[in-house]
N, C-alpha and C positions, 0 to 999 in steps of 0.2 A: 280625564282632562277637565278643569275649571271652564267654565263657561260663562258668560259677562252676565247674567243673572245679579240683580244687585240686590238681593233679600237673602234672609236667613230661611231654614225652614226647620220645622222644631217638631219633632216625633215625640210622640206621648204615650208611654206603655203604660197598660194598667188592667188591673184582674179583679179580683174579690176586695169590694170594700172601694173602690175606684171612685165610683161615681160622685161621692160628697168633695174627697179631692179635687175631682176633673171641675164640678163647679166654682169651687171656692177659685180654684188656680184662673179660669176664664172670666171671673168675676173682678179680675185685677187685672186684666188686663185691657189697654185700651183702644177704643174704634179709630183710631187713627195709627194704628201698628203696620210696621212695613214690615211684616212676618207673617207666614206663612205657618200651622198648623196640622198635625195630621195625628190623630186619636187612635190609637190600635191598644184595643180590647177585645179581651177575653169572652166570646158571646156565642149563646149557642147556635146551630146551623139551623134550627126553627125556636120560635116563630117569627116574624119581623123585627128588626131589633129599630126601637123609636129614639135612641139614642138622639139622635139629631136634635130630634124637638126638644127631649128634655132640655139639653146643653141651650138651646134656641131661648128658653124663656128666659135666661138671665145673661146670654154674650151678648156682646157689643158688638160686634161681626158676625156674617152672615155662615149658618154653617148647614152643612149639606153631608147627604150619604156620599158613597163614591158608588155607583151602579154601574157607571158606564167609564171607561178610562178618558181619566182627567186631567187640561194640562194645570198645574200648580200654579197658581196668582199669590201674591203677598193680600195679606191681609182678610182670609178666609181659614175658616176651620172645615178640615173632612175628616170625615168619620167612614170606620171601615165595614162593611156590610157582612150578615151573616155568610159563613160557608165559605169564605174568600181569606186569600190575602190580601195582600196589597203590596207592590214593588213599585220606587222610583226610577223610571227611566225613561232618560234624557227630558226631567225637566216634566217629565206629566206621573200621575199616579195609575199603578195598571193593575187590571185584581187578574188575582191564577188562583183559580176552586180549590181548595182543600181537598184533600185525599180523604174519601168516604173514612175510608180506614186506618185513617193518622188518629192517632187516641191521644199524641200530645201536641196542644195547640201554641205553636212558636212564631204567633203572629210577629210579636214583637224585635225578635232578632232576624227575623225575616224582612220586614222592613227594613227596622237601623242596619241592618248590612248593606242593602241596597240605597240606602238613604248616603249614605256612608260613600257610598262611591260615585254615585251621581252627584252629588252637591260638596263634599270633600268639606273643608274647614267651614263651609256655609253650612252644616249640618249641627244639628245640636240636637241630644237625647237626654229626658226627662222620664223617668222611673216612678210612677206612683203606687200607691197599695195594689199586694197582690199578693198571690202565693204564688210558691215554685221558684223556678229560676228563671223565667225567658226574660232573655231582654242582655243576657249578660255576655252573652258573643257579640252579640249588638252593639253594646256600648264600647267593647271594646275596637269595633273597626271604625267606629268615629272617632272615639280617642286616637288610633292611628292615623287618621288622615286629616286632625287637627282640629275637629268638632270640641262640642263641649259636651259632659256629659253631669248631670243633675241627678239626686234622688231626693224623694222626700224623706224624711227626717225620721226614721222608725217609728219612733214613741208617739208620732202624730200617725200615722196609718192605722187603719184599722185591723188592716192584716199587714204583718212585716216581711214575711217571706221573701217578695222579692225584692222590696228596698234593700234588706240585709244580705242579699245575695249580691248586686252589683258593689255594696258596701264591700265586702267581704272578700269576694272575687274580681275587684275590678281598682281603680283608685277616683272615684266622680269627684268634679272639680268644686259643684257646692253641692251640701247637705243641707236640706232646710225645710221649712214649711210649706205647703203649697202657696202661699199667698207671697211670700218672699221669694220663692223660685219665678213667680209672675213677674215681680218687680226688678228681680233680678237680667232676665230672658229680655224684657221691655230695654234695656239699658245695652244687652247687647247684640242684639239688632240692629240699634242704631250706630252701632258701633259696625256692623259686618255689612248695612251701606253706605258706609263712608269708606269702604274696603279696608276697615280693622279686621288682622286675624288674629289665631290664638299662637301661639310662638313656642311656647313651652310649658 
């Protein structure tokens, strides 16, 4: 069920090679965005992961682990914390432990599914470098429920793995670079609170 929430919120998968991506893409994007953020990577279950801060010295918005379950505001970045996942529901971010004994980490279609169905065409998925496949169920239950779904642009990743995997398996609505997928996201946000959806 759609909820009068009037932001977009934009899930960000990313694995090996990620991080230059993840800055350049936050580095276009501006402090006065009525969107909402949520970073799900690939990271191991020790030692601390400082993610945060990195991202911190060059965003323009304020950005934060998710330790403790969080309701979601426009205009912040979180980040997913070791050992966890992360699912949206009703409108906050909630972490469930990882299974000591899960050997493959499906952070990211584990969200975008759950993103996917809490926030329905307010959801949008963005794919940055990575390897393997996660993210590609993912994208595809936003696509279903009228989201928009992104990857970066192979040739610009460091690792192409899973860009070419949602390329490949899936049909993402643009292909591009990180810094044009910024500018692009930027444009429609404002479009999804003006209550613009995506139609087809």
């Amino acid at each position: 069920m759609e909820r009068s929430d009037n932001f977009a919120v934009v899930g960000i998968g990313a694995s090996a090679g990620g991080l230059q991506a993840l800055q350049t893409f936050f580095e276009n994007i501006p402090a006065d965005t009525n969107i909402a953020f949520v970073v799900i990577v690939h990271i191991p279950r020790q030692p601390t992961s400082n993610l945060d801060q990195i991202l911190s010295r060059t965003c323009k918005i304020p950005v934060s682990r998710v330790d403790v379950n969080t309701r979601i505001e426009p205009g912040n970045i979180y980040v997913i914390i070791e050992g966890y996942y992360l699912l949206s529901v009703d409108g906050s971010l909630v972490l469930m432990k990882r299974d000591e004994h899960d050997k493959i980490n499906k952070a990211v279609d584990v969200f975008f599914d759950s993103l996917a169905q809490d926030f329905q065409s307010r959801a949008a998925g963005i794919v940055l470098s990575g390897t393997g496949t996660d993210g590609v169920e993912g994208v595809k239950a936003i696509e279903a429920r009228g989201g928009f779904v992104m990857v970066q642009q192979p040739d610009t990743a460091r690792f192409d793995g899973m860009p070419m995997s949602i390329i490949t398996f899936d049909h993402p609505d643009i292909i591009d670079t990180p810094e044009n997928l910024a500018e692009f996201i930027v444009s429609y946000g404002k479009q999804v609170s003006f209550g613009g959806r995506k139609t087809g």
